[in-house]
ZAMARGU-4260 file (C-alpha; in steps of 0.2 Angstrom, whole numbers, plus 5000, padded with zeros to 4 digits):
<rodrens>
0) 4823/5058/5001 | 4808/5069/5003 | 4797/5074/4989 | 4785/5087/4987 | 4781/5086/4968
5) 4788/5068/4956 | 4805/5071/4953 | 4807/5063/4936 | 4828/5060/4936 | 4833/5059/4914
10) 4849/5054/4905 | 4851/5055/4886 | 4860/5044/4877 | 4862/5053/4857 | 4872/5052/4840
15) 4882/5068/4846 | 4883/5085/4856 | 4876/5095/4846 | 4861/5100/4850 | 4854/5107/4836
20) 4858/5093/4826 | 4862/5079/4834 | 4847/5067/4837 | 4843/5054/4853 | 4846/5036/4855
25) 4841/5032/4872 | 4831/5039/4882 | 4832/5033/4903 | 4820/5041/4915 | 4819/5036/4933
30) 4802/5043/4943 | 4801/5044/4960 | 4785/5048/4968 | 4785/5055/4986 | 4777/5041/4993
35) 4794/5033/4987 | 4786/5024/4972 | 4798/5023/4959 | 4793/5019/4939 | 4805/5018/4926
40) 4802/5023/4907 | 4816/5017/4895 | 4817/5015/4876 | 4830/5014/4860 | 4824/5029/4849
45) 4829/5026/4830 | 4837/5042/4826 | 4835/5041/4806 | 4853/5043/4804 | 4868/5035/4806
50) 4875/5035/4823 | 4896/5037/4822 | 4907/5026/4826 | 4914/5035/4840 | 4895/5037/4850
55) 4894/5016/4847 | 4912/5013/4856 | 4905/5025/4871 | 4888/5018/4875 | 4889/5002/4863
60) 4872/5006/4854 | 4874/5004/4836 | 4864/5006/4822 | 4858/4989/4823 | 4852/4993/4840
65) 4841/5007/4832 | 4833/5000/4818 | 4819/4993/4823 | 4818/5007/4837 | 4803/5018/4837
70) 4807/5038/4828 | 4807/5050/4843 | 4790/5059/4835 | 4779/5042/4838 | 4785/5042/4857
75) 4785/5058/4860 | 4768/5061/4869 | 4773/5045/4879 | 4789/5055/4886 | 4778/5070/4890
80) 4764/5063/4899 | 4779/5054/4910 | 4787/5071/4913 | 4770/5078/4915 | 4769/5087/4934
85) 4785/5083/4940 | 4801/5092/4943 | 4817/5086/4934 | 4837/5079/4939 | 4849/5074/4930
90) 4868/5074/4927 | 4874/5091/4916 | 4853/5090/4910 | 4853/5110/4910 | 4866/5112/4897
95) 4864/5096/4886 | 4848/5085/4890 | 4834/5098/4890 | 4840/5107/4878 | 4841/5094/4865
100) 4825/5087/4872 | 4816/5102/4868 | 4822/5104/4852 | 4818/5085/4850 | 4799/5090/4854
105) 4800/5105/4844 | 4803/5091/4829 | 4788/5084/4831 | 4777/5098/4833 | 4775/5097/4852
110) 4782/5115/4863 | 4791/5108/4880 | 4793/5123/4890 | 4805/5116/4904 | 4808/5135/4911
115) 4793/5134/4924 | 4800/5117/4932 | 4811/5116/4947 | 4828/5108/4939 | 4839/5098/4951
120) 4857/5098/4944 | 4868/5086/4950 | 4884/5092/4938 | 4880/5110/4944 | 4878/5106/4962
125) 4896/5096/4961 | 4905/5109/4955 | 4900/5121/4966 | 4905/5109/4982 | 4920/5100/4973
130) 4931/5117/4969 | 4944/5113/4954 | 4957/5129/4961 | 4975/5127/4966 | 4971/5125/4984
135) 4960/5110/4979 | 4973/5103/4970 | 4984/5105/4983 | 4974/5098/4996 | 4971/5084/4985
140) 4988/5078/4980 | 5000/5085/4995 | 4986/5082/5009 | 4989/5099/5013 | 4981/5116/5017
145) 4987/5131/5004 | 4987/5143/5018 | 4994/5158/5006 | 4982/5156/4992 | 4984/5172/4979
150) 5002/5175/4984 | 5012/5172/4969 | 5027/5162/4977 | 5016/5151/4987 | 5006/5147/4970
155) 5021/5143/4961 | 5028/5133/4976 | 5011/5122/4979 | 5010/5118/4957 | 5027/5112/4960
160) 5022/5100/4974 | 5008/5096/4965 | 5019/5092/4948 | 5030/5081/4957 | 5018/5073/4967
165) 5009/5069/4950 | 5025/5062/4945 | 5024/5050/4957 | 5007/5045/4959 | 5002/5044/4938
170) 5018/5040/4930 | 5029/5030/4942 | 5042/5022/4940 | 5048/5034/4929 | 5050/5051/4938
175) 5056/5063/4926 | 5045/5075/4920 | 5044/5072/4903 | 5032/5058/4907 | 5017/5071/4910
180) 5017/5075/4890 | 5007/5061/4890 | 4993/5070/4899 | 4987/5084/4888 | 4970/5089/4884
185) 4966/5092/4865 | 4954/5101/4856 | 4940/5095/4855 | 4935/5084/4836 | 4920/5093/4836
190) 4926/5109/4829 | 4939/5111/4814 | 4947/5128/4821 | 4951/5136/4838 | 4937/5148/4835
195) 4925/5135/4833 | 4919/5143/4817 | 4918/5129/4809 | 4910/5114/4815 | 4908/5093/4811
200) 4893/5085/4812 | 4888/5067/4804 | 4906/5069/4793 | 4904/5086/4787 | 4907/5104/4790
205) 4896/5116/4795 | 4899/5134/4799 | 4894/5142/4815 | 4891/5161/4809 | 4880/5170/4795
210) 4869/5167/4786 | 4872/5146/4783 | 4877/5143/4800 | 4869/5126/4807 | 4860/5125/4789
215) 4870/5118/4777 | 4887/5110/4773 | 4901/5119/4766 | 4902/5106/4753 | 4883/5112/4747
220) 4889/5129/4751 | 4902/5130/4739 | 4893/5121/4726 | 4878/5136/4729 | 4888/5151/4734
225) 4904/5150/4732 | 4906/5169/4732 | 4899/5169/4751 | 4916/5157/4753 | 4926/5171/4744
230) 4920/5183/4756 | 4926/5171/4770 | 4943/5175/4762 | 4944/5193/4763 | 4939/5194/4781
235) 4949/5193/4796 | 4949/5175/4798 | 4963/5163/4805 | 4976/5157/4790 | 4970/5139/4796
240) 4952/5143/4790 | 4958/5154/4774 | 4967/5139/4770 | 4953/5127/4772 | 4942/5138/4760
245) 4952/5140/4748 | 4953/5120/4747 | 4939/5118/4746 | 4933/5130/4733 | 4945/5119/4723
250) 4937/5104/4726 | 4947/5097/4739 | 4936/5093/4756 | 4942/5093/4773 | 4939/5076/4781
255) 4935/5074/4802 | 4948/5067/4813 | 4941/5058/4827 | 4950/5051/4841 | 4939/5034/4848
260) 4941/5041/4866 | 4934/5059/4863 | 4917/5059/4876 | 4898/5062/4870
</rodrens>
């Protein structure tokens, strides 16, 4: 690999997706010089908060791990000077590790302005080469080139093929088509309605909108202003959210369910 500038390649590790709320755990970075150097900078960071259960059964840090760890705001002019003049990769670190890096700094008083680096992508990069379309798929499970792409019964002809050959490859021996129930994505834990209004974070919600959103949880809210929660109930809100107020206006909080396999 040729190098004009350091290419510092980072990954991580944290107590959730949330990026504005969520704190590191880990922090891995990998800088490759262009003289083919290579140093490594890797530390636990004690996030001062409990990290759930669900990010400990992913990357097996637990809060034991952390404890004794250094708070990001007593390393943090240890990450910047190893960031310092070099470009950055990283896996998805556009949408998720800079941002929450940045926001990390921001915490402790320190601006890190990642918009004048050159960012190499390797999730962006992927996706743009590995298409996830029909004809992919087709090509994929049947070996085959969709050579009618966009023609509606050629489509529907290929998703068959694919069905069946899905039958045979994920849930042989048994080839009825019941068997791909099994396979369905859910929505994600992370938010309590399908308009991701309403949101979890460290056991409790939070909304997305207004004048609370990221602030504070709706448990505090209702305590404080529980005629901003009224108003809630007089807009044009899903019935699954009315509902969830009006719960909890009486006292009665939602609580997360969180399935162990759900990714971070």
């Amino acid at each position: 690999m040729k190098l004009v500038n350091p290419l510092v390649v980072l990954d991580l590790e944290s107590t959730g997706v949330w990026i504005e709320k969520d704190r590191i755990i880990e922090i891995g970075m990998v800088k490759l010089m262009p003289d083919g150097h290579q140093e490594i900078y890797n530390t636990k960071v004690n996030p001062c908060m409990p990290i759930p259960a669900v990010v400990t059964e992913l990357t097996g840090i637990s809060n034991a791990d952390v404890k004794n760890a250094p708070p990001f705001g007593t390393i943090a002019s240890k990450v910047l000077s190893f960031l310092q003049g070099a470009d950055i990769g990283g896996f998805n670190v556009e949408r998720f590790d800079l941002p929450l890096l940045a926001r990390e700094f921001a915490d402790a008083g320190i601006k890190f302005d990642y918009s004048n680096k050159t960012v190499y992508d390797a999730q962006k990069i992927y996706h743009l080469h590995q298409k996830r379309d029909l004809a992919a798929a087709f090509t994929f499970y049947c070996q085959q080139e969709l050579k009618e792409a966009h023609s509606a019964t050629a489509d529907a002809q290929a998703t068959l093929a694919i069905l069946q050959e899905q039958i045979k490859r994920h849930v042989a021996p048994r080839e009825d088509i019941e068997a791909l129930k099994a396979f369905v994505y859910k929505q994600s834990s992370e938010y309590f309605d399908h308009e991701r209004k309403f949101r979890w974070w460290n056991g409790e919600l939070y909304m997305t909108f207004g004048k609370y959103a990221k602030k504070e949880p709706l448990r505090a809210i209702a305590k404080k202003d529980p005629q901003y929660l009224e108003w809630v109930l007089d807009k044009d809100f899903s019935d699954e959210v009315k509902t969830m107020i009006q719960e909890v206006l009486s006292g009665r909080h939602p609580t997360q369910e969180v399935s162990p396999k759900e990714s971070v």
